[in-house]
Structure formats: C-alpha cells, structure tokens
PDBQT receptor file of N, H, CA, C and O in Angstrom, charges set to zero:
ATOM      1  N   UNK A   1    -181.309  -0.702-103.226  1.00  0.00    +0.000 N 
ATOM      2  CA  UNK A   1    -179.968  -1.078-102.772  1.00  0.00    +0.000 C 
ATOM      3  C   UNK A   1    -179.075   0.152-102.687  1.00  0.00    +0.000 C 
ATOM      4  O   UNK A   1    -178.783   0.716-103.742  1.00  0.00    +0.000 OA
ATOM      5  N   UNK A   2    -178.640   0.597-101.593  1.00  0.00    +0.000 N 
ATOM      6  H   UNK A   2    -178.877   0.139-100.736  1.00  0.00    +0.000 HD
ATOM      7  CA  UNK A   2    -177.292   1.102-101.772  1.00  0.00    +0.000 C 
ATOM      8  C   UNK A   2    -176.234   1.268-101.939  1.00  0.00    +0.000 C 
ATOM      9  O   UNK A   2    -175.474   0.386-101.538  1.00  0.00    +0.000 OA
ATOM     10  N   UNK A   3    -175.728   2.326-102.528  1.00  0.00    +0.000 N 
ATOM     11  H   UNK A   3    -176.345   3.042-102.853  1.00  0.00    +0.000 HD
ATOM     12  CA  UNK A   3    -174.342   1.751-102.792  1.00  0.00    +0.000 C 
ATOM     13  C   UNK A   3    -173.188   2.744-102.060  1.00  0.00    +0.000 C 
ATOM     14  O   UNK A   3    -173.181   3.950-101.814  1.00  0.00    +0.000 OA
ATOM     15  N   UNK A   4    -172.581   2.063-101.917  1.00  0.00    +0.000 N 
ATOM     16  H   UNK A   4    -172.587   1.083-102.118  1.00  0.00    +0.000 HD
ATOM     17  CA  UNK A   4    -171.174   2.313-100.841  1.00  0.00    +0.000 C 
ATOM     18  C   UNK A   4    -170.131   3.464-101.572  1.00  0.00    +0.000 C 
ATOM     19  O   UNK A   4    -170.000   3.202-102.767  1.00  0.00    +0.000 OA
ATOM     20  N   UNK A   5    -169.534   4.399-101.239  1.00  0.00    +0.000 N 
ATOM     21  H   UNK A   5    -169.641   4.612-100.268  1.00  0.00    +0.000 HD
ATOM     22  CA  UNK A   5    -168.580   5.257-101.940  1.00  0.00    +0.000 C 
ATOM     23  C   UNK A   5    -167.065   4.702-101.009  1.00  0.00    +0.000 C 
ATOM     24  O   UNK A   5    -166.927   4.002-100.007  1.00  0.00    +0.000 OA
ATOM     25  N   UNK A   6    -166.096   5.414-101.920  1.00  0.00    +0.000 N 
ATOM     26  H   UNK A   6    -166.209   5.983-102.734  1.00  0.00    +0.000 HD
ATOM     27  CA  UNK A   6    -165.123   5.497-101.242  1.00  0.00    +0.000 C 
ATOM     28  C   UNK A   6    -164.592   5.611 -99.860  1.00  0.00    +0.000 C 
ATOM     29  O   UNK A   6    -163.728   4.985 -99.246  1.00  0.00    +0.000 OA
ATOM     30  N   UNK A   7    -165.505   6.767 -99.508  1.00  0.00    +0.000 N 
ATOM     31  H   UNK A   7    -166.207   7.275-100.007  1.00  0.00    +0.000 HD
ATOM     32  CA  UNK A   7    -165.381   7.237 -97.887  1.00  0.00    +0.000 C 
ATOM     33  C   UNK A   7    -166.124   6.300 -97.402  1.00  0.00    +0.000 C 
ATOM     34  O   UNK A   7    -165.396   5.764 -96.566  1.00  0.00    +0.000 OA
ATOM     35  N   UNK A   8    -167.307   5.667 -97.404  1.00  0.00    +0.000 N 
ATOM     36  H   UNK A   8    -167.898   6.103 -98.083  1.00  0.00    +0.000 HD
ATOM     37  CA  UNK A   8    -167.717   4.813 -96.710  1.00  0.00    +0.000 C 
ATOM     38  C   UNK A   8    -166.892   3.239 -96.258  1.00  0.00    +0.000 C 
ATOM     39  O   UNK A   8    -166.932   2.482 -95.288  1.00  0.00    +0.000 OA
ATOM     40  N   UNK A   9    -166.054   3.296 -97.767  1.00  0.00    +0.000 N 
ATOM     41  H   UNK A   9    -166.021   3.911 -98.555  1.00  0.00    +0.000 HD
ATOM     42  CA  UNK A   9    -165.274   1.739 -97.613  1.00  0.00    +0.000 C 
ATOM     43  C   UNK A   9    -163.875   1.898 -96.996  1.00  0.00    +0.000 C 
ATOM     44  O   UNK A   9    -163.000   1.043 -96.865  1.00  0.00    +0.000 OA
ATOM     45  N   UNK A  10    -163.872   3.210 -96.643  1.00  0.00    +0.000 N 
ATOM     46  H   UNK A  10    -164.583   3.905 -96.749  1.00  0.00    +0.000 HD
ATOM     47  CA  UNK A  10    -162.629   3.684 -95.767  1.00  0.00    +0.000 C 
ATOM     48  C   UNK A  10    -162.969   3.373 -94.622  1.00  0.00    +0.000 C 
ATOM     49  O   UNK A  10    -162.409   2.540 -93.909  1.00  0.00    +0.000 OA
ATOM     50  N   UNK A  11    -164.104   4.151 -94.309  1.00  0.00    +0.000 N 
ATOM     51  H   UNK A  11    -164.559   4.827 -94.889  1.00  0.00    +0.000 HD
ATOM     52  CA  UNK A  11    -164.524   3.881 -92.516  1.00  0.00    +0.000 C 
ATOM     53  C   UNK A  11    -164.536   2.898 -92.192  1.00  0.00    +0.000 C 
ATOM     54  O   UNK A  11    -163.793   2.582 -91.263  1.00  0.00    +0.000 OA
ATOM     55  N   UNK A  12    -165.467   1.848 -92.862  1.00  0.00    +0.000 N 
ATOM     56  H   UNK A  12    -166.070   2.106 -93.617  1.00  0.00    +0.000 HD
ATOM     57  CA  UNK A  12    -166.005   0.560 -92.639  1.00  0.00    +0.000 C 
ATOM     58  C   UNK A  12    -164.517  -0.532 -92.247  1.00  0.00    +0.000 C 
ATOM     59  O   UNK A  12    -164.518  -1.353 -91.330  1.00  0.00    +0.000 OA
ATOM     60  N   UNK A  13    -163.475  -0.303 -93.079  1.00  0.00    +0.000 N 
ATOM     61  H   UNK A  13    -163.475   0.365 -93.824  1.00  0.00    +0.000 HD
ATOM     62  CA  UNK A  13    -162.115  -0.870 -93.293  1.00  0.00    +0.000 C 
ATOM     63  C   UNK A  13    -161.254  -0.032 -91.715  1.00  0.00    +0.000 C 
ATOM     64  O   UNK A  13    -160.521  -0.555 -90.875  1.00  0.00    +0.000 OA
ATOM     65  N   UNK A  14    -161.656   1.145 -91.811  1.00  0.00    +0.000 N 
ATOM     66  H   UNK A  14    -162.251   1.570 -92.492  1.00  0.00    +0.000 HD
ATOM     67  CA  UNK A  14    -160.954   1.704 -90.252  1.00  0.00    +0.000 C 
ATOM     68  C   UNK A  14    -161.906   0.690 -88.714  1.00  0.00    +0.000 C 
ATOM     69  O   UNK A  14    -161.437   0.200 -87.687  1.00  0.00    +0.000 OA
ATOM     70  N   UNK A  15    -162.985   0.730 -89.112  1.00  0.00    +0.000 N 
ATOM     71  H   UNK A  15    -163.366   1.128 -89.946  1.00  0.00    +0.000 HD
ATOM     72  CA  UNK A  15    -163.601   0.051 -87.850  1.00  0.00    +0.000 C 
ATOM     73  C   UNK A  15    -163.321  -1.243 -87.370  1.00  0.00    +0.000 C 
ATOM     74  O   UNK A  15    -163.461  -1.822 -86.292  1.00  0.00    +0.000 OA
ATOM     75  N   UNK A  16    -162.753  -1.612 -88.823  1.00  0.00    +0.000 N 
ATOM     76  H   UNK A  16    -162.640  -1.141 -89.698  1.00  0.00    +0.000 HD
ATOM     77  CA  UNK A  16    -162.570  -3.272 -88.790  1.00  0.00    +0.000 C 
ATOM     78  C   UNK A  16    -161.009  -3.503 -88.408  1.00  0.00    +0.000 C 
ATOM     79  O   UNK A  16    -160.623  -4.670 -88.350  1.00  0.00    +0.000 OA
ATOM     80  N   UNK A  17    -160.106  -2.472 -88.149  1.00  0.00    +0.000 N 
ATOM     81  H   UNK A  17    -160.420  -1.523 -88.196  1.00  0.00    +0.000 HD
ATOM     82  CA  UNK A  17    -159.119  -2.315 -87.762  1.00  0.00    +0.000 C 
ATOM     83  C   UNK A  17    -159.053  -1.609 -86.335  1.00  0.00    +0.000 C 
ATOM     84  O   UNK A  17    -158.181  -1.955 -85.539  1.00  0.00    +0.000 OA
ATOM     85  N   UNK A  18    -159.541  -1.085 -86.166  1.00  0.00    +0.000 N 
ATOM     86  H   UNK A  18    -160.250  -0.804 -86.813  1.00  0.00    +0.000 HD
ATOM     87  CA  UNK A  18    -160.281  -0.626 -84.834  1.00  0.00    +0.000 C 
ATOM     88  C   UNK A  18    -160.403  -2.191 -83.955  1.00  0.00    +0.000 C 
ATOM     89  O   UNK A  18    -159.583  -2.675 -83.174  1.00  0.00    +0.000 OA
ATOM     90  N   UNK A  19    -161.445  -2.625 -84.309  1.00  0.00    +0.000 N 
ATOM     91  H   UNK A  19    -162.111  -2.232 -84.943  1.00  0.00    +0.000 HD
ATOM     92  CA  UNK A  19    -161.876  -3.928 -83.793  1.00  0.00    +0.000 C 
ATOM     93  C   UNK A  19    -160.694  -4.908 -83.332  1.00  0.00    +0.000 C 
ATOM     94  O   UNK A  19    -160.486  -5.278 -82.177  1.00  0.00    +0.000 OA
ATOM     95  N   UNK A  20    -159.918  -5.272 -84.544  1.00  0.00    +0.000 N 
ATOM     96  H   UNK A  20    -160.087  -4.971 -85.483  1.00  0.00    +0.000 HD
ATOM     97  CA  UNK A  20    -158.970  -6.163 -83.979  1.00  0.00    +0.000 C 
ATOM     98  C   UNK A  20    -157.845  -5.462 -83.422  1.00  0.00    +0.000 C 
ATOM     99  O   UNK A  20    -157.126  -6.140 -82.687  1.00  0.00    +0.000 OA
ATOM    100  N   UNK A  21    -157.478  -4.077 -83.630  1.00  0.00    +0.000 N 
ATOM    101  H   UNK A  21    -158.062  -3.527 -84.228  1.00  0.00    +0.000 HD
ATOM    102  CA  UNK A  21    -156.922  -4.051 -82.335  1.00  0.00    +0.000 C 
ATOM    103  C   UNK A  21    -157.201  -4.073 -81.018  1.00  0.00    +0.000 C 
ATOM    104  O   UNK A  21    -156.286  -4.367 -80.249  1.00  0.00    +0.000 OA
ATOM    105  N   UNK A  22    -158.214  -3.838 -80.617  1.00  0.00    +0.000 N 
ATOM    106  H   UNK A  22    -158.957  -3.599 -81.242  1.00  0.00    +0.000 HD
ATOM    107  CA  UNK A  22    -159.162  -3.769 -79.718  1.00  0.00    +0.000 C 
ATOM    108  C   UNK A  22    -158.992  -5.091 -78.960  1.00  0.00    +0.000 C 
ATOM    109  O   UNK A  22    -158.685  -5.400 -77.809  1.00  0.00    +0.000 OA
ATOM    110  N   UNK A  23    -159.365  -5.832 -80.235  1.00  0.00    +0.000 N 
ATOM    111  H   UNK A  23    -159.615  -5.581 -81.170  1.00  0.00    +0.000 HD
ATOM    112  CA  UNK A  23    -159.781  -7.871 -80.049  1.00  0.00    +0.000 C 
ATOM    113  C   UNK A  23    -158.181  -8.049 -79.605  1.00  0.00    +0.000 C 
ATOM    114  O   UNK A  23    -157.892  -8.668 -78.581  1.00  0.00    +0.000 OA
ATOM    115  N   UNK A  24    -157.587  -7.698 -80.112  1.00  0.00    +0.000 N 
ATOM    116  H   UNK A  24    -157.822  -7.195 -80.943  1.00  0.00    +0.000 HD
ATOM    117  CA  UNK A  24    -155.936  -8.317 -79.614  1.00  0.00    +0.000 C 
ATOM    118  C   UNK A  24    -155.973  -7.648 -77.865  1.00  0.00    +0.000 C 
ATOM    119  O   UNK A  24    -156.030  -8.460 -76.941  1.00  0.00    +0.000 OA
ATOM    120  N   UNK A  25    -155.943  -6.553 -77.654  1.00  0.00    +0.000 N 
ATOM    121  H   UNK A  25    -155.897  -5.894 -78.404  1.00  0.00    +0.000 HD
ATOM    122  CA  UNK A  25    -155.493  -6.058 -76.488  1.00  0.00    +0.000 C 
ATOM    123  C   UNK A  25    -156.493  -6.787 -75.288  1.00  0.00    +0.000 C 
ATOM    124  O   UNK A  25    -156.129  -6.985 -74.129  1.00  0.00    +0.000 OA
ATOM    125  N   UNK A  26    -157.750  -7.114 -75.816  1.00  0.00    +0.000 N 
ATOM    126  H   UNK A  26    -158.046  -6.954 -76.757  1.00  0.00    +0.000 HD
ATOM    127  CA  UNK A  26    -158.270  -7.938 -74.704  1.00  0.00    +0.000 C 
ATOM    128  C   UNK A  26    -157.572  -9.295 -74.649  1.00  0.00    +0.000 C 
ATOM    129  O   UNK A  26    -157.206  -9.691 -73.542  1.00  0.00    +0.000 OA
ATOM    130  N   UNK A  27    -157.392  -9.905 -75.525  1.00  0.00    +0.000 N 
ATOM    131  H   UNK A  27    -157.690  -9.583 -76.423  1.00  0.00    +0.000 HD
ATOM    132  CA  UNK A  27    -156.980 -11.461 -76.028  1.00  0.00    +0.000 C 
ATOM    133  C   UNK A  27    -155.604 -11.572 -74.990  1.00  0.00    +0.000 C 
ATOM    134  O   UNK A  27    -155.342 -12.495 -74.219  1.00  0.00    +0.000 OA
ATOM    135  N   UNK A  28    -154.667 -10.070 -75.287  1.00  0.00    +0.000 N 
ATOM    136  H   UNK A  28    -154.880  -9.320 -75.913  1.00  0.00    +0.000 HD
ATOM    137  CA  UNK A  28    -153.600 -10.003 -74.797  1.00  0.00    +0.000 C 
ATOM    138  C   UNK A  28    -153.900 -10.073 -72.866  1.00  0.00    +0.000 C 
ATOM    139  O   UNK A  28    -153.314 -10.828 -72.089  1.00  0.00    +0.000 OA
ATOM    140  N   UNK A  29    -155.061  -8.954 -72.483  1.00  0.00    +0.000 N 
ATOM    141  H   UNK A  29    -155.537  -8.341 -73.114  1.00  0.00    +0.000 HD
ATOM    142  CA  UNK A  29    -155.205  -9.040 -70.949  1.00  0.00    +0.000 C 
ATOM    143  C   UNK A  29    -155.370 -10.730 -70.639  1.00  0.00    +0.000 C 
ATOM    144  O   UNK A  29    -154.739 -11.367 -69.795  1.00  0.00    +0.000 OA
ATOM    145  N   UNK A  30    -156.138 -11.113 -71.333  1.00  0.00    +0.000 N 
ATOM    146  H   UNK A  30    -156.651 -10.596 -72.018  1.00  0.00    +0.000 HD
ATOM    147  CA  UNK A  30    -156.950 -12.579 -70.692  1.00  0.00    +0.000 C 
ATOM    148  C   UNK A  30    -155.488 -13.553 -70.682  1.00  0.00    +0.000 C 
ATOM    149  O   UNK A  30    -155.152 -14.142 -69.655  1.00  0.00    +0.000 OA
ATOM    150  N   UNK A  31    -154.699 -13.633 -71.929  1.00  0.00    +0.000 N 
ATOM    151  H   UNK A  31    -154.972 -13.154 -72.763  1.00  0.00    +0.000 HD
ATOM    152  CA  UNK A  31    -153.033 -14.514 -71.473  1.00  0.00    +0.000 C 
ATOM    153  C   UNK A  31    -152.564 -13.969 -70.513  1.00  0.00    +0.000 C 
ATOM    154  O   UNK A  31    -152.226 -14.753 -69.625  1.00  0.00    +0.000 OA
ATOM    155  N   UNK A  32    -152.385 -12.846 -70.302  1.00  0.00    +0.000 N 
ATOM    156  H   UNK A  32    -152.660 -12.209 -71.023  1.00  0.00    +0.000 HD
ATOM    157  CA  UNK A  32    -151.492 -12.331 -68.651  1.00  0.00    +0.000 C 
ATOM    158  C   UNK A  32    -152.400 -12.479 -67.580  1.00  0.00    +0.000 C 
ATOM    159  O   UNK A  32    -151.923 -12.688 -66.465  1.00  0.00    +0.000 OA
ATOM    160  N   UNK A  33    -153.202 -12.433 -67.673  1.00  0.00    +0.000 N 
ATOM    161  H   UNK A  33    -153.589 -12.263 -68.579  1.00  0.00    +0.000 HD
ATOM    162  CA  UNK A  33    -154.248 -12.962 -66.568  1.00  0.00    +0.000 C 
ATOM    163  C   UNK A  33    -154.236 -14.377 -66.375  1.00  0.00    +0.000 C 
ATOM    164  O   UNK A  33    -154.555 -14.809 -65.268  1.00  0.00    +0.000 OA
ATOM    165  N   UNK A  34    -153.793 -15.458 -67.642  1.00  0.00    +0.000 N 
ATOM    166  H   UNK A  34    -153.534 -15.107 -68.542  1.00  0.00    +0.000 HD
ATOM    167  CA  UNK A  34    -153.836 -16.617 -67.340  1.00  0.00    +0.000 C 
ATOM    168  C   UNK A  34    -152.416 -17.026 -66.485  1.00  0.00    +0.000 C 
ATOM    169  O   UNK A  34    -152.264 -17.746 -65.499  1.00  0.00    +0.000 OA
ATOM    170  N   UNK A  35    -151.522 -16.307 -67.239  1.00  0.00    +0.000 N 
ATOM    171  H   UNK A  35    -151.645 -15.721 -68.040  1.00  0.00    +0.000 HD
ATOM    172  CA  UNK A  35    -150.185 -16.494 -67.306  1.00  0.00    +0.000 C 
ATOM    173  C   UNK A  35    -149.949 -16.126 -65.269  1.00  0.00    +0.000 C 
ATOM    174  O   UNK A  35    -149.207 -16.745 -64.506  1.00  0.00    +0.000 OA
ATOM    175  N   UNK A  36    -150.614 -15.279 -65.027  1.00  0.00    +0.000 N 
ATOM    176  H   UNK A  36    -151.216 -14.777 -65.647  1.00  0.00    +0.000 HD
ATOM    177  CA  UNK A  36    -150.536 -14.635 -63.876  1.00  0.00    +0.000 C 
ATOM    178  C   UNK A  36    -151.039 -15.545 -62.748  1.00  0.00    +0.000 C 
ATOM    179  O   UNK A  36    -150.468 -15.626 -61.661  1.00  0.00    +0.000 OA
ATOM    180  N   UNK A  37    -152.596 -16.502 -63.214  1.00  0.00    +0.000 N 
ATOM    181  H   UNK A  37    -153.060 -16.437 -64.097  1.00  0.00    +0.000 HD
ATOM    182  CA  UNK A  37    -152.464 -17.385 -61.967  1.00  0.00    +0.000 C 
ATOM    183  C   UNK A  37    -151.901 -18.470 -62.377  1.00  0.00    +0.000 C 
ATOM    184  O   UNK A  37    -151.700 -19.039 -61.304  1.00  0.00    +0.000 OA
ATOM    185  N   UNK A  38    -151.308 -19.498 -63.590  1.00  0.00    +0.000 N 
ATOM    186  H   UNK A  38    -151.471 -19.035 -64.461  1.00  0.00    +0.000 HD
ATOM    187  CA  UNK A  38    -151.005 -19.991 -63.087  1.00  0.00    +0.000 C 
ATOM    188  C   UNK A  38    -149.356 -20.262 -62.633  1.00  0.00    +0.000 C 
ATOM    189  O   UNK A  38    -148.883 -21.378 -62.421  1.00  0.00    +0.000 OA
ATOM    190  N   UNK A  39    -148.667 -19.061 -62.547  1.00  0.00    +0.000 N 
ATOM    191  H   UNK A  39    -149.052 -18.154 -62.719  1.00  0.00    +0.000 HD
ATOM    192  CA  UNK A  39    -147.483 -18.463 -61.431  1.00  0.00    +0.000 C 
ATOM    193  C   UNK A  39    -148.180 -18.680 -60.247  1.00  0.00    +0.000 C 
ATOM    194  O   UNK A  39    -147.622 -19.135 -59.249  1.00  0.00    +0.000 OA
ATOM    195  N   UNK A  40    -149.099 -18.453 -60.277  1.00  0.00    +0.000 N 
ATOM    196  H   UNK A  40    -149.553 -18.083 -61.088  1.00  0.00    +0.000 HD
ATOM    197  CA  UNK A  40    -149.673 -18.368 -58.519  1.00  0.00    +0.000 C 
ATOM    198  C   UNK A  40    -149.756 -19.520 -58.078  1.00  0.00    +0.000 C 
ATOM    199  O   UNK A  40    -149.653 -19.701 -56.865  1.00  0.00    +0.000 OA
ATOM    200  N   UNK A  41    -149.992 -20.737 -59.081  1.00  0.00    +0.000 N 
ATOM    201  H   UNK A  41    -150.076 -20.590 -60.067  1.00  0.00    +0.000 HD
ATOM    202  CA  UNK A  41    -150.872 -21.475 -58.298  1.00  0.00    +0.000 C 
ATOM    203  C   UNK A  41    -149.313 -22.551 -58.527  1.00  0.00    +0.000 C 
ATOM    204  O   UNK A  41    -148.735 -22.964 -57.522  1.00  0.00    +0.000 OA
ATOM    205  N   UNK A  42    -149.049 -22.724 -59.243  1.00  0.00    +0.000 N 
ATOM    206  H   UNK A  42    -149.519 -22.388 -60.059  1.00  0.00    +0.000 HD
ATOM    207  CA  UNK A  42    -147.072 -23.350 -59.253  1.00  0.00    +0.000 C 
ATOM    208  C   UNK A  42    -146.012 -22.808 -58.360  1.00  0.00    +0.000 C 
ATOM    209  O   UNK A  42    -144.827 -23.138 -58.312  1.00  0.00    +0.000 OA
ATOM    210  N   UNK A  43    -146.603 -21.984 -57.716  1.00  0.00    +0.000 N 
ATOM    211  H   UNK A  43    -147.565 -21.716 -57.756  1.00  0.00    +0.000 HD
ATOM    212  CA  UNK A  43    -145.592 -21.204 -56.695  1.00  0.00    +0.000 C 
ATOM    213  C   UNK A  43    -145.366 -21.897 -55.809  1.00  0.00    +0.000 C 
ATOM    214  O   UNK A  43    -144.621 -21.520 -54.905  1.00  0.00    +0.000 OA
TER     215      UNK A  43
C-alpha cells in the first residue's frame, strides 16, 4: 500500500479544483446555449 504525503494531497485537492472549475464553465456554455435557442425559437 502506499502512502500519500503532503504534496501529493495538495495536487490531488488542486486537480479536483481544476475539474470543477472546468465542470462549471462547460455547465455554464451548455445554459447559454440553451438559453440562446430557446430566444430563437420564442422569437
């Protein structure tokens, strides 16, 4: 078994913050993309 140090539970904790910002900014394209047709299609 290995075991994890400090620096490792840093990175691991940066990636996972990495990720959801990541996860938000797509989450965020796909609502303006929704938001965008349906303006289009109520027009």
């Amino acid at each position: 078994m290995q075991t994890l140090t400090q620096g490792d539970l840093q990175t691991i904790t940066g990636m996972q913050k990495n990720l959801t910002i990541a996860n938000s900014f797509e989450t965020n394209n796909v609502v303006n993309n929704i938001n965008k047709m349906v303006k289009l299609i109520s027009v």
